[in-house]
C-alpha positions in Angstrom: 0.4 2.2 -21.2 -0.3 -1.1 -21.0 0.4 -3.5 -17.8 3.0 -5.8 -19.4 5.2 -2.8 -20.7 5.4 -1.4 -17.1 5.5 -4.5 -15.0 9.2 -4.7 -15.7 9.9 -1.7 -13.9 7.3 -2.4 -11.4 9.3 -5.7 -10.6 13.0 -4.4 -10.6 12.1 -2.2 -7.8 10.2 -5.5 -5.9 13.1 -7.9 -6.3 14.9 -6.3 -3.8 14.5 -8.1 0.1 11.6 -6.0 1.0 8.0 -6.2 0.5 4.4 -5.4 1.2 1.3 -7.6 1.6 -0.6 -5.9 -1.5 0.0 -4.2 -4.6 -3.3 -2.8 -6.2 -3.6 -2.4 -10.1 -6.2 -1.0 -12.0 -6.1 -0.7 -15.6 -2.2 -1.6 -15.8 -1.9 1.5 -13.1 -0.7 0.8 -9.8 -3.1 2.4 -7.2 -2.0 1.5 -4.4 0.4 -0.4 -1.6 -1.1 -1.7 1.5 1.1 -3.4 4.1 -1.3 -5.1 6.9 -0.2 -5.7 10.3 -1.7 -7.0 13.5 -0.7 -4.4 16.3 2.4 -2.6 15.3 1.5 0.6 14.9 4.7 1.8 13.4 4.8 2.2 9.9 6.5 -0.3 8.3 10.1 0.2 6.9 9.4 -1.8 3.3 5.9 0.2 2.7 8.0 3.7 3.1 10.5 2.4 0.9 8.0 1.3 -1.8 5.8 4.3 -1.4 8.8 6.4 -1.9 9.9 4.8 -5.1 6.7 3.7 -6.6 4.8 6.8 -6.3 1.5 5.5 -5.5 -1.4 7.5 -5.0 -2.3 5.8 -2.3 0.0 3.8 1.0 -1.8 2.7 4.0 -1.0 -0.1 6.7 -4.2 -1.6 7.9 -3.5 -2.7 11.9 -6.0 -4.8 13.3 -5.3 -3.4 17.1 -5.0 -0.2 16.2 -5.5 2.4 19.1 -5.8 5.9 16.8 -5.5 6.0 13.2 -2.8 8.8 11.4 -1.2 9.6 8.8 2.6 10.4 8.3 3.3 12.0 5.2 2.0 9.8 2.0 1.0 7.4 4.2 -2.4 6.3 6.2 -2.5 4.1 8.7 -6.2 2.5 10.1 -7.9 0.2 11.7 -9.4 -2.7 8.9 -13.1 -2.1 9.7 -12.5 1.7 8.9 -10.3 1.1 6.1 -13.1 -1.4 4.1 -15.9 0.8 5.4 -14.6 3.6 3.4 -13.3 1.7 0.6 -15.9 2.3 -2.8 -14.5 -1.3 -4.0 -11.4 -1.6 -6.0 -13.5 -3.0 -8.8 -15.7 0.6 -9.2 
C-alpha cells in the first residue's frame, strides 16, 4: 500500500500528546521508532506507547551515557556508537 493511504492512520495515533524523536519509513512501511535520549536509561513512556500501537518491527532508545545496553520486550535500548555501528543504512 502506498504511503499516503496509510499515513492517515499513522497520524491519528501521533496526534495524541506523546511522541518520539524518529519515525523510520521505507517504502510507505514504517520500520521503525527510535526515541534518543542523553542518560536516562529508562525506557521512555511515549516509545512503549507507540511501539505498542504501531507495531513496528523495530523500537530502540539510543542513550548517549549509557552504562549496559538491554532489551525489554519489543524494545532495544543502546548506546549511539553501537546502534550506527550495526546499522546497514536505512537507505540499503
Amino acid at each position: 500500500m502506498h504511503l499516503f493511504h496509510r499515513l492517515p492512520n499513522y497520524l491519528n495515533i501521533l496526534q495524541s500528546c506523546r511522541e518520539v524523536d524518529l519515525a523510520i519509513f521505507k517504502e510507505g512501511e514504517l520500520i521503525e521508532l527510535i526515541e534518543s535520549k542523553y542518560a536516562d536509561e529508562n525506557i521512555a513512556r511515549s516509545l512503549v506507547y507507540y511501539a505498542q500501537r504501531l507495531n513496528p518491527p523495530k523500537a530502540t532508545q539510543i542513550v548517549a551515557k549509557l552504562k549496559r545496553p538491554y532489551d525489554r520486550g519489543r524494545i532495544q535500548v543502546i548506546d549511539p556508537i553501537s546502534y550506527f555501528s550495526t546499522q546497514p543504512g536505512w537507505w540499503s
